[in-house]
PyMOL Python script that loads the backbone (N, CA, C, O; Angstrom):
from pymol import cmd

cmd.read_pdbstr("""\
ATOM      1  N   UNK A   1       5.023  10.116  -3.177  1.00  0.00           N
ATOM      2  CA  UNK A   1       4.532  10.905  -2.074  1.00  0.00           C
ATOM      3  C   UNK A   1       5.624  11.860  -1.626  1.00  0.00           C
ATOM      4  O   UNK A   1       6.748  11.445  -1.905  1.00  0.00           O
ATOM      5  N   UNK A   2       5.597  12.679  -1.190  1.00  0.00           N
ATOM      6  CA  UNK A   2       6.044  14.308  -1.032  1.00  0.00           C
ATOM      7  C   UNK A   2       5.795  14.406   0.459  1.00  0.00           C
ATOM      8  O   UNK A   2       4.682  14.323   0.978  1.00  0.00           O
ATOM      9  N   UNK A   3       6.945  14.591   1.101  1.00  0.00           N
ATOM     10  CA  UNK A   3       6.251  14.829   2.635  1.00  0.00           C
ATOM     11  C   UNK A   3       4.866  14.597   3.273  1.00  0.00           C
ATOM     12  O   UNK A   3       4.023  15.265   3.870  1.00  0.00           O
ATOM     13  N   UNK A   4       5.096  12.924   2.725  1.00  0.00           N
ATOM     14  CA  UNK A   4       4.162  12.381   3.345  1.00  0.00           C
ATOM     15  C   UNK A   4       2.557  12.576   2.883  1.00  0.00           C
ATOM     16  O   UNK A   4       1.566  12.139   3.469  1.00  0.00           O
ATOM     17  N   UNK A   5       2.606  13.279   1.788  1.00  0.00           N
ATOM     18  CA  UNK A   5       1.459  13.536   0.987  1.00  0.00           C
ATOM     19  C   UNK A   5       1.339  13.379  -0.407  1.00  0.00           C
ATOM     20  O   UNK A   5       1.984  13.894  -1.321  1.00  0.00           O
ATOM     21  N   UNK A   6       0.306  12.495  -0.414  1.00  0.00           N
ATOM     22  CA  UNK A   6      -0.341  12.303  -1.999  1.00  0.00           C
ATOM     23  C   UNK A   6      -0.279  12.851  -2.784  1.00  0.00           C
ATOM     24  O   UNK A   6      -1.346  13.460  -2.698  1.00  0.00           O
ATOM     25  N   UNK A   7       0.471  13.418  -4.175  1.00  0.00           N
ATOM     26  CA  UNK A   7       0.451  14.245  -5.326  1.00  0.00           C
ATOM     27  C   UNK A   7      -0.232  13.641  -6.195  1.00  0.00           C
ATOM     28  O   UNK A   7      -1.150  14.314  -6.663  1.00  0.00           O
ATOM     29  N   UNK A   8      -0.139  12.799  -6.512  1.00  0.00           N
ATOM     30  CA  UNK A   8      -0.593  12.050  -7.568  1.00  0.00           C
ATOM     31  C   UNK A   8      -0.647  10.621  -7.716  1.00  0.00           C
ATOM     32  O   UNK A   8      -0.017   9.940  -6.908  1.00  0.00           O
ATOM     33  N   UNK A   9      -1.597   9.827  -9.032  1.00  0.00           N
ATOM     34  CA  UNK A   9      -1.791   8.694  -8.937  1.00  0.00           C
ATOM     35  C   UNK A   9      -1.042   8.033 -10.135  1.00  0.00           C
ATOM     36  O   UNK A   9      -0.894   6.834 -10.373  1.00  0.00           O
ATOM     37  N   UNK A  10      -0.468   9.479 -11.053  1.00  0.00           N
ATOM     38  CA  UNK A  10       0.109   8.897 -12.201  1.00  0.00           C
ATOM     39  C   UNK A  10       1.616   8.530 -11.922  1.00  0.00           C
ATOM     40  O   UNK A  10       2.325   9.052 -11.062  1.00  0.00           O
ATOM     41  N   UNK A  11       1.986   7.507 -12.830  1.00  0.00           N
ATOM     42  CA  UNK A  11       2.966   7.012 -12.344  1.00  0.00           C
ATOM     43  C   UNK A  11       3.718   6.502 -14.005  1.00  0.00           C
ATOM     44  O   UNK A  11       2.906   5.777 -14.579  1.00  0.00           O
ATOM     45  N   UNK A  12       4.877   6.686 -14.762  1.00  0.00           N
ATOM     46  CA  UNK A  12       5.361   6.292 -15.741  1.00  0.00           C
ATOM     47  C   UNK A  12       5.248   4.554 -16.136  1.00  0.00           C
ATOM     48  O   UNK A  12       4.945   4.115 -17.245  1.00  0.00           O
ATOM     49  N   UNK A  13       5.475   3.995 -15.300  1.00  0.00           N
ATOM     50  CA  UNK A  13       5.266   2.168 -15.381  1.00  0.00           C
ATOM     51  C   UNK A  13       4.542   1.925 -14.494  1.00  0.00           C
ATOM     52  O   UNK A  13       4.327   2.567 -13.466  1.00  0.00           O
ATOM     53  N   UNK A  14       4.007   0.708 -14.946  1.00  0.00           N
ATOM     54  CA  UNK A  14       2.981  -0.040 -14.233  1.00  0.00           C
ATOM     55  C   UNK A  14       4.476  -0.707 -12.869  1.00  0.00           C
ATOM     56  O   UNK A  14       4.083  -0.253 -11.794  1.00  0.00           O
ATOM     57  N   UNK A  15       5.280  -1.178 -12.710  1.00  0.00           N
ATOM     58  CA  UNK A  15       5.867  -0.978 -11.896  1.00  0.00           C
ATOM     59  C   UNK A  15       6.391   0.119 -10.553  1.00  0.00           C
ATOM     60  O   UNK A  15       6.659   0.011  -9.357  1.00  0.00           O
ATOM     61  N   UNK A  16       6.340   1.206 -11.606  1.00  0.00           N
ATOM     62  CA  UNK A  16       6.486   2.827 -10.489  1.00  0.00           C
ATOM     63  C   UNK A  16       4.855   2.516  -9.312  1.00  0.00           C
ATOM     64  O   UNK A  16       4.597   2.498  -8.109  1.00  0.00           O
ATOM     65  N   UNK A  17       4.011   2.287 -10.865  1.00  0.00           N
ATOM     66  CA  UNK A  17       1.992   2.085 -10.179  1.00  0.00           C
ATOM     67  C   UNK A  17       2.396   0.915  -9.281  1.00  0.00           C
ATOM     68  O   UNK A  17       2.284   1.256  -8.103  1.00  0.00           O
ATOM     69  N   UNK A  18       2.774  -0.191  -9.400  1.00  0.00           N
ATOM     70  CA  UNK A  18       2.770  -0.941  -7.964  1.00  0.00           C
ATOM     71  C   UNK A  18       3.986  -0.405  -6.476  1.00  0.00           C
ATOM     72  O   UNK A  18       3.789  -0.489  -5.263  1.00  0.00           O
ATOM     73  N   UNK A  19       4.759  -0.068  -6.964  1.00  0.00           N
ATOM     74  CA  UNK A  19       5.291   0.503  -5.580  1.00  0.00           C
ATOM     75  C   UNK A  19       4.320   1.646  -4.896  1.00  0.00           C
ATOM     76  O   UNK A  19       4.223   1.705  -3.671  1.00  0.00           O
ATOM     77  N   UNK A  20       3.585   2.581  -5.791  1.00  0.00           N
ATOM     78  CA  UNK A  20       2.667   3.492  -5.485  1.00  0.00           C
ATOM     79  C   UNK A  20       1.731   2.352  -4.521  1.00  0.00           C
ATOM     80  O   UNK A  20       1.899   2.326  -3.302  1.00  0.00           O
ATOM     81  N   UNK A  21       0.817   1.499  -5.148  1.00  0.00           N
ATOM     82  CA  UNK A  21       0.244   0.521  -4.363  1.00  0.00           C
ATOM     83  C   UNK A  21       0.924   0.213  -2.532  1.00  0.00           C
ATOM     84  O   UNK A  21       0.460   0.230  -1.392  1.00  0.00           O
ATOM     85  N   UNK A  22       1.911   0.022  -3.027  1.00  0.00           N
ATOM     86  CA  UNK A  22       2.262  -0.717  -1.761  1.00  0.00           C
ATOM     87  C   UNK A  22       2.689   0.397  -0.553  1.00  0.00           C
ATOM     88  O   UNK A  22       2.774   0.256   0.666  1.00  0.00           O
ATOM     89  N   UNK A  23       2.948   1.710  -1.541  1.00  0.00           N
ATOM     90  CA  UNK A  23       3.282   2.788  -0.288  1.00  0.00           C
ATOM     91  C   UNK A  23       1.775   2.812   0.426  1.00  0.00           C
ATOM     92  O   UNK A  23       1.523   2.655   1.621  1.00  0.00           O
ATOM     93  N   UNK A  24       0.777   3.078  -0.762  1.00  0.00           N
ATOM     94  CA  UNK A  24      -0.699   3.465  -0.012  1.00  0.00           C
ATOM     95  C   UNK A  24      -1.005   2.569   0.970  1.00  0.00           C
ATOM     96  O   UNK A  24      -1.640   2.813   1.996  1.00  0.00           O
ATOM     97  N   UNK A  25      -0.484   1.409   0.595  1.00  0.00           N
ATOM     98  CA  UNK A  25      -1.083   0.641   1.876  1.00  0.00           C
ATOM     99  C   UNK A  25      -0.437   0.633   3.050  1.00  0.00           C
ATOM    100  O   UNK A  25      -1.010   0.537   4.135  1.00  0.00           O
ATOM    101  N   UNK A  26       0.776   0.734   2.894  1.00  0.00           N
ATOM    102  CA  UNK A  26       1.656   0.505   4.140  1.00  0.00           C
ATOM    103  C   UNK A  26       0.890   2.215   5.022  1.00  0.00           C
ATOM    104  O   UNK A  26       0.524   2.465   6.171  1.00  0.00           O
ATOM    105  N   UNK A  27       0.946   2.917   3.905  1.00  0.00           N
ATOM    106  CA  UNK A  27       0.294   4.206   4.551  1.00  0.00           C
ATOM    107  C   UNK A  27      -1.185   4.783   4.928  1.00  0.00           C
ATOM    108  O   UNK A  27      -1.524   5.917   5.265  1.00  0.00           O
ATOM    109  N   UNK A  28      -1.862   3.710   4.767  1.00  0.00           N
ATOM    110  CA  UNK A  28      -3.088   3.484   5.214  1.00  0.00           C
ATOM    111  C   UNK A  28      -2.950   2.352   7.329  1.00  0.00           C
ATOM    112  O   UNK A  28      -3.382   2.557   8.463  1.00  0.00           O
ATOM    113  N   UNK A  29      -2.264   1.492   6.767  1.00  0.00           N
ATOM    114  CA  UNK A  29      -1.520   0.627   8.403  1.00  0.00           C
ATOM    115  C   UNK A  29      -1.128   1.867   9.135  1.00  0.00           C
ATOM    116  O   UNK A  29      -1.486   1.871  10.313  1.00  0.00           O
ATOM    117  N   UNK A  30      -0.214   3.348   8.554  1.00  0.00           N
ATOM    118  CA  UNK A  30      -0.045   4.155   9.337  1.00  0.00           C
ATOM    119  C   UNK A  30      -0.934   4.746   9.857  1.00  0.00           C
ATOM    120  O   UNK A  30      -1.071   4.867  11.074  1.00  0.00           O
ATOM    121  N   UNK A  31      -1.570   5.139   9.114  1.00  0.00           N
ATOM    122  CA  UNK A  31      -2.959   6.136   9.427  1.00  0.00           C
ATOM    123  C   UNK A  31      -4.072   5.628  10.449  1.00  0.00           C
ATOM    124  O   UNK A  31      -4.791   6.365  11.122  1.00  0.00           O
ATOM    125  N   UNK A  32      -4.085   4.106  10.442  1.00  0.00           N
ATOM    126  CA  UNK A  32      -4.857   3.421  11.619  1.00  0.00           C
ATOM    127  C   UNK A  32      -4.455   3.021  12.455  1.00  0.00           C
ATOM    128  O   UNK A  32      -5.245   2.792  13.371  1.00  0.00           O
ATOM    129  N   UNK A  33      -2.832   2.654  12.685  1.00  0.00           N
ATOM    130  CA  UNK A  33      -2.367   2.335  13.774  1.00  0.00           C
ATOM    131  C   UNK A  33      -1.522   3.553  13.863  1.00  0.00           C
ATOM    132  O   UNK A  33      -0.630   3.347  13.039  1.00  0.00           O
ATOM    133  N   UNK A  34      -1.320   4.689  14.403  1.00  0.00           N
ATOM    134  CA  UNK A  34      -0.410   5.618  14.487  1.00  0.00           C
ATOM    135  C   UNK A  34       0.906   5.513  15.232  1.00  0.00           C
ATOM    136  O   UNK A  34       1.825   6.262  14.898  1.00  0.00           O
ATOM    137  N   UNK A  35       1.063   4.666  16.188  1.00  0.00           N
ATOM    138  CA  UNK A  35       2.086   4.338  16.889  1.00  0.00           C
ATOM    139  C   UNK A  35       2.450   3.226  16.266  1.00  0.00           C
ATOM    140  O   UNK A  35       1.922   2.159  15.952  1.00  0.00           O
ATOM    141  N   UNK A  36       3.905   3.950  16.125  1.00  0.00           N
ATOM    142  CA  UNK A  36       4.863   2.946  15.562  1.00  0.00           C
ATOM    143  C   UNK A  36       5.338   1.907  16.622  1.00  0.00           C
ATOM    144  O   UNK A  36       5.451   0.788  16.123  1.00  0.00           O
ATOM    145  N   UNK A  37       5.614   1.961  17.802  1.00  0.00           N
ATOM    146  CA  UNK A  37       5.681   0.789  18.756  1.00  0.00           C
ATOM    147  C   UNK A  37       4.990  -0.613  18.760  1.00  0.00           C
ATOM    148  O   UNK A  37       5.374  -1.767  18.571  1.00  0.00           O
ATOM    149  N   UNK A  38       3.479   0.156  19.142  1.00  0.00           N
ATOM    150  CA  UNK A  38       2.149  -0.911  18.755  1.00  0.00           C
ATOM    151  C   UNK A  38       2.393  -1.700  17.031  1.00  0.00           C
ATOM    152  O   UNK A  38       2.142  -2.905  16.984  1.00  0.00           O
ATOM    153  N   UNK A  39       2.623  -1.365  16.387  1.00  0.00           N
ATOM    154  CA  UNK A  39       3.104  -1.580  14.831  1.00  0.00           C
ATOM    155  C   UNK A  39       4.328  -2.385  15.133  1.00  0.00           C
ATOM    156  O   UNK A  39       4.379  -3.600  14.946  1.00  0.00           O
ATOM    157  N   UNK A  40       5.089  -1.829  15.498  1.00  0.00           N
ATOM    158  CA  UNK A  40       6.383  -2.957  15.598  1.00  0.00           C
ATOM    159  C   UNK A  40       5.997  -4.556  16.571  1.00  0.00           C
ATOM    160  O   UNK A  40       6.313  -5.683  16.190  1.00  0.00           O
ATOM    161  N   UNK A  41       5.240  -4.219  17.887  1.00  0.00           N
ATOM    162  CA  UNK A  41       5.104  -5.298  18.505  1.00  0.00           C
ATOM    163  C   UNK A  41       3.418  -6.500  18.013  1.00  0.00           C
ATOM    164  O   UNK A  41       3.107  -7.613  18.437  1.00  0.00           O
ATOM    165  N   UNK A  42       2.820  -5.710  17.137  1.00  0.00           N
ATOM    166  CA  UNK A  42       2.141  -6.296  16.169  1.00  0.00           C
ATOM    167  C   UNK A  42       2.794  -7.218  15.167  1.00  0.00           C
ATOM    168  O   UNK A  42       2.430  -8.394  15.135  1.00  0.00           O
ATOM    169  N   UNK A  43       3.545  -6.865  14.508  1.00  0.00           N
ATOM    170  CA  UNK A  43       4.167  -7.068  13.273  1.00  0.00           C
ATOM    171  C   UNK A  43       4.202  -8.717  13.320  1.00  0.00           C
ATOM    172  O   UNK A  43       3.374  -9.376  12.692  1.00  0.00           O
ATOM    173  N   UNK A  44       5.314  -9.369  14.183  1.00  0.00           N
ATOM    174  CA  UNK A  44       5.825 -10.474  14.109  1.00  0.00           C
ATOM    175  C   UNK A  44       4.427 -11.793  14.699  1.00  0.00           C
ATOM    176  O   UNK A  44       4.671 -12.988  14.859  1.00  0.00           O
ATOM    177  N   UNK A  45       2.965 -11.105  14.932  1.00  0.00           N
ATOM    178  CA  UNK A  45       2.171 -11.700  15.213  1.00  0.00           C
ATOM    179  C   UNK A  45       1.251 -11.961  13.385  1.00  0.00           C
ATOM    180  O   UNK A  45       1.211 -13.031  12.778  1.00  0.00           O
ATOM    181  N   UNK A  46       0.804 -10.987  13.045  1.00  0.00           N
ATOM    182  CA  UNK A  46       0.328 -10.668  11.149  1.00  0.00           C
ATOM    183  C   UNK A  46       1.498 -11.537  10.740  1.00  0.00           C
ATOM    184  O   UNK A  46       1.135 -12.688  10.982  1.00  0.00           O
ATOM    185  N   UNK A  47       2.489 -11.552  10.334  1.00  0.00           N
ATOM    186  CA  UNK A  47       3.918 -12.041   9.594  1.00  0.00           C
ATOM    187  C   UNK A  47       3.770 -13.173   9.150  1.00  0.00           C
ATOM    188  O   UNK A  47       4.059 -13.600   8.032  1.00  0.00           O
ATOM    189  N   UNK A  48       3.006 -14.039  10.599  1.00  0.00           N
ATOM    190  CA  UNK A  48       3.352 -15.335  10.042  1.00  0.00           C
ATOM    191  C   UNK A  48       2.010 -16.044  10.038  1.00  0.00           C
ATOM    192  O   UNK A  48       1.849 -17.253  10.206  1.00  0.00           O
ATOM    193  N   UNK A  49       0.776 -14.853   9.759  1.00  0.00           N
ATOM    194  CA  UNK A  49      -0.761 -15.450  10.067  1.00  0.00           C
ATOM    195  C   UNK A  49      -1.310 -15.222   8.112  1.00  0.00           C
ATOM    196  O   UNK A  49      -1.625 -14.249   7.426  1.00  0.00           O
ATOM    197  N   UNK A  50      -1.188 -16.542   7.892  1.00  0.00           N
ATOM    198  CA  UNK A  50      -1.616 -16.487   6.410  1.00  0.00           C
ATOM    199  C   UNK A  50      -2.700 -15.595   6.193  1.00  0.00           C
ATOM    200  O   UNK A  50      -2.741 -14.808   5.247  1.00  0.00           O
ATOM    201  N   UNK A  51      -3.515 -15.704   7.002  1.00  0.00           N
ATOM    202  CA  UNK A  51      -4.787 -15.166   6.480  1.00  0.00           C
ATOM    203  C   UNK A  51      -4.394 -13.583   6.665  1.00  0.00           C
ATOM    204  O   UNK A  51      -4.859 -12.796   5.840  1.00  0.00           O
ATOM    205  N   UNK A  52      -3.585 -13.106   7.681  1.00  0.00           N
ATOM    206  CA  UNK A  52      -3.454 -11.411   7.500  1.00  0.00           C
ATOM    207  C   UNK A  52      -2.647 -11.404   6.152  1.00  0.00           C
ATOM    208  O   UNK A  52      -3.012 -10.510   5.388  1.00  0.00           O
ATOM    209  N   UNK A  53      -1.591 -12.237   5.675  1.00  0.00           N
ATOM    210  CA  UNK A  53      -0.592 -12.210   4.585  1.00  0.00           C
ATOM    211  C   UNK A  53      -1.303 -11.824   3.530  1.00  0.00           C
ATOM    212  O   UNK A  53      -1.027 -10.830   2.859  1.00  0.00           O
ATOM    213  N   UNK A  54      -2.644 -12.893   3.241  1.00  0.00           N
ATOM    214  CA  UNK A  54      -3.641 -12.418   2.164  1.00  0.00           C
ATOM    215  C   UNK A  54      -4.224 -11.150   2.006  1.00  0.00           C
ATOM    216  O   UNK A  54      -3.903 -10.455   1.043  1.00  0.00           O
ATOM    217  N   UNK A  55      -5.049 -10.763   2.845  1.00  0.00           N
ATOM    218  CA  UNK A  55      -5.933  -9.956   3.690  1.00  0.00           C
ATOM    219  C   UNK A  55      -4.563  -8.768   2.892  1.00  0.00           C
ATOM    220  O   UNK A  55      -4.789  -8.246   1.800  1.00  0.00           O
ATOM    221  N   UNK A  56      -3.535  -8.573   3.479  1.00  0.00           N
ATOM    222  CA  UNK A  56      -2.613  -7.468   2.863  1.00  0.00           C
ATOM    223  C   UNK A  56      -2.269  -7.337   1.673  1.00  0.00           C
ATOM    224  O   UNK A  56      -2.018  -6.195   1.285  1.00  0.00           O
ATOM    225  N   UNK A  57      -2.135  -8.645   0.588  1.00  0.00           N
ATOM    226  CA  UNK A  57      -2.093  -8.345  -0.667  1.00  0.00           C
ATOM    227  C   UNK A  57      -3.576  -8.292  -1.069  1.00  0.00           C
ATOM    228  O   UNK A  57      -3.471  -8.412  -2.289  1.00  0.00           O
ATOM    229  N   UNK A  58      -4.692  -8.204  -0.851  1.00  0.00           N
ATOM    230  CA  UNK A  58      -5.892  -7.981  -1.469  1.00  0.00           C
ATOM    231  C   UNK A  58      -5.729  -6.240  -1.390  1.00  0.00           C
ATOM    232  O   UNK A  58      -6.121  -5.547  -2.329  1.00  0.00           O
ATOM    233  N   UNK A  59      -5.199  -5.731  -0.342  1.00  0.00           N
ATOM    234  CA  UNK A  59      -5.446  -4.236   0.040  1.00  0.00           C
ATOM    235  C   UNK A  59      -4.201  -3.670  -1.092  1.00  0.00           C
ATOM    236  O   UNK A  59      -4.334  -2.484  -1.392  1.00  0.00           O
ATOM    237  N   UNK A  60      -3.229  -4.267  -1.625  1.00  0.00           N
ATOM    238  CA  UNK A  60      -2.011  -4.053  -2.212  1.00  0.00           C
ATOM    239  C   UNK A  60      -2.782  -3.872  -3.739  1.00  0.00           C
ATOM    240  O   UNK A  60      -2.667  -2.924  -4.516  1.00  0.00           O
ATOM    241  N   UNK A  61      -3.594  -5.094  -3.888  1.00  0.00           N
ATOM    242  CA  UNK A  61      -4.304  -5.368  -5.356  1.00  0.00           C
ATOM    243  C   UNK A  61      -5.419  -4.286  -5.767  1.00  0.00           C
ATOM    244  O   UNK A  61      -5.760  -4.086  -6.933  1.00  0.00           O
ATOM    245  N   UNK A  62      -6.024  -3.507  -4.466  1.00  0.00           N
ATOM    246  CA  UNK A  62      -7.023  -2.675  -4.666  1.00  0.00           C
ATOM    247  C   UNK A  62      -6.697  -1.711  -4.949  1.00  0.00           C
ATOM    248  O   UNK A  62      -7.328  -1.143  -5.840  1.00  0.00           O
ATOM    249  N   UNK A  63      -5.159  -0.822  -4.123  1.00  0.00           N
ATOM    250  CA  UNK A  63      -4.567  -0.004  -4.620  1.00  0.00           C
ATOM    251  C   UNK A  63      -3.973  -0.021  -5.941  1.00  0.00           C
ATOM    252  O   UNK A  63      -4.255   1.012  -6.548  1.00  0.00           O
ATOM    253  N   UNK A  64      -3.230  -0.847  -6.622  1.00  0.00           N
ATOM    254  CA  UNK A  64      -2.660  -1.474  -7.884  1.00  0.00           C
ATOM    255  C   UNK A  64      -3.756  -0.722  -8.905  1.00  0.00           C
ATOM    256  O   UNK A  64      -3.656   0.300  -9.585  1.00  0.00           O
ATOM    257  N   UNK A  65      -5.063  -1.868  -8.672  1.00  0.00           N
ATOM    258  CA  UNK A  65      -6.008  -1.170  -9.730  1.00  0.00           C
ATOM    259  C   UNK A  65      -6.587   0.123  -9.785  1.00  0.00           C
ATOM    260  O   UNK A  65      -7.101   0.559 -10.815  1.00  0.00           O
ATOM    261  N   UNK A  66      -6.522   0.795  -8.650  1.00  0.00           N
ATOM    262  CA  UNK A  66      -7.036   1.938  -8.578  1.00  0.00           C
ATOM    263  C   UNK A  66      -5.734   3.701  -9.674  1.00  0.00           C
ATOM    264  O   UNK A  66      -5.860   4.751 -10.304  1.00  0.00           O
ATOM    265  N   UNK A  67      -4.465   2.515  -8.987  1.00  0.00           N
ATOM    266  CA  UNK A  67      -3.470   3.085  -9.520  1.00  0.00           C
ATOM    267  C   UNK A  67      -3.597   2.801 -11.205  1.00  0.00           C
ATOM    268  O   UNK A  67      -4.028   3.678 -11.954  1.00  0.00           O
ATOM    269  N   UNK A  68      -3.164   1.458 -11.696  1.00  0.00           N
ATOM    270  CA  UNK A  68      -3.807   1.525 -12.826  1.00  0.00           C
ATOM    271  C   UNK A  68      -4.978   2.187 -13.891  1.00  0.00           C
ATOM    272  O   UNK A  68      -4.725   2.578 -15.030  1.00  0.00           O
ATOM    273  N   UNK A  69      -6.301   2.213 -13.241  1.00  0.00           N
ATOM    274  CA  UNK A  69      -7.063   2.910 -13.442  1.00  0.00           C
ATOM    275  C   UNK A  69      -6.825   4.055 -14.031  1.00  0.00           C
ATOM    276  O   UNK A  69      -7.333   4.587 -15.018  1.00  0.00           O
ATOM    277  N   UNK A  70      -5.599   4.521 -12.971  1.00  0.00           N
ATOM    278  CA  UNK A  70      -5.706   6.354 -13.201  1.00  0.00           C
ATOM    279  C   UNK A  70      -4.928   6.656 -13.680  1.00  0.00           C
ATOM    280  O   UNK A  70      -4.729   7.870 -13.715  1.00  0.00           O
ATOM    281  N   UNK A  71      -4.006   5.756 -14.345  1.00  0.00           N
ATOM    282  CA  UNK A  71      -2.895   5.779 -15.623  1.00  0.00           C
ATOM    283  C   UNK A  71      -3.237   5.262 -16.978  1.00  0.00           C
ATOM    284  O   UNK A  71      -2.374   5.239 -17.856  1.00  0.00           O
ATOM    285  N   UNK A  72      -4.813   4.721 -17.259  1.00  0.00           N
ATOM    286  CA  UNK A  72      -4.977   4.366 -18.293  1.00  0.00           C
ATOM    287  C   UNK A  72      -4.823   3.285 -18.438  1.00  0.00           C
ATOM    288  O   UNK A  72      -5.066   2.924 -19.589  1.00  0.00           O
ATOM    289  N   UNK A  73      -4.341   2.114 -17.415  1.00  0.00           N
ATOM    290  CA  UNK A  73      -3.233   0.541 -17.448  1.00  0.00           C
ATOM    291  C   UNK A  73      -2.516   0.830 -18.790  1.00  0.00           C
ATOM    292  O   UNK A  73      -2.486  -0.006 -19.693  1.00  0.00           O
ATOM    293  N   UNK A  74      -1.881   2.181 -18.890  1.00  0.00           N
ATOM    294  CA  UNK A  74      -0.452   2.055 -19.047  1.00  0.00           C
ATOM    295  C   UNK A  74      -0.191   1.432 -20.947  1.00  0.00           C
ATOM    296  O   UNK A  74       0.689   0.803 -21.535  1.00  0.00           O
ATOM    297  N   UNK A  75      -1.556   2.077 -21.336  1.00  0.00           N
ATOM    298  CA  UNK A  75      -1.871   1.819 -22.607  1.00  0.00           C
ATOM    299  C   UNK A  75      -0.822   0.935 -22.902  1.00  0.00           C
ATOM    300  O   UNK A  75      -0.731   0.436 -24.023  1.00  0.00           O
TER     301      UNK A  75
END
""", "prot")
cmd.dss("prot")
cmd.show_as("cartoon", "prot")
cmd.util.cbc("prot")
cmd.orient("prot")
């Protein structure tokens, strides 16, 4: 991402494709919670609630494949 904007989904390794994953999501949490305060005093409540822990790698896994997807999984 480029000042904060999406260029692309291709990515050289399926590794580069999961950090891609994990930016989208963390940057999707931005996009719905916009204040970073509210986000910080959230945080340590999600952290230690299994079910948000999951709930965040399912959103990590959706991006992953979507990323995959659009690299071919990286023949």
């Amino acid at each position: 991402m480029s000042n904060g904007q999406l260029q692309t989904l291709k990515t050289k390794t399926p590794e580069e494709g999961f950090n891609l994953a994990v930016k989208l999501a963390q940057k999707g949490i931005a996009v719905t919670q916009p204040s970073e305060e509210i986000r910080k005093v959230l945080r340590p409540v999600y952290s230690r609630n299994a079910d948000s822990l999951i709930a965040t790698s399912q959103v990590v896994a959706i991006h992953f494949q979507t990323v995959a997807f659009a690299n071919n999984y990286w023949n």
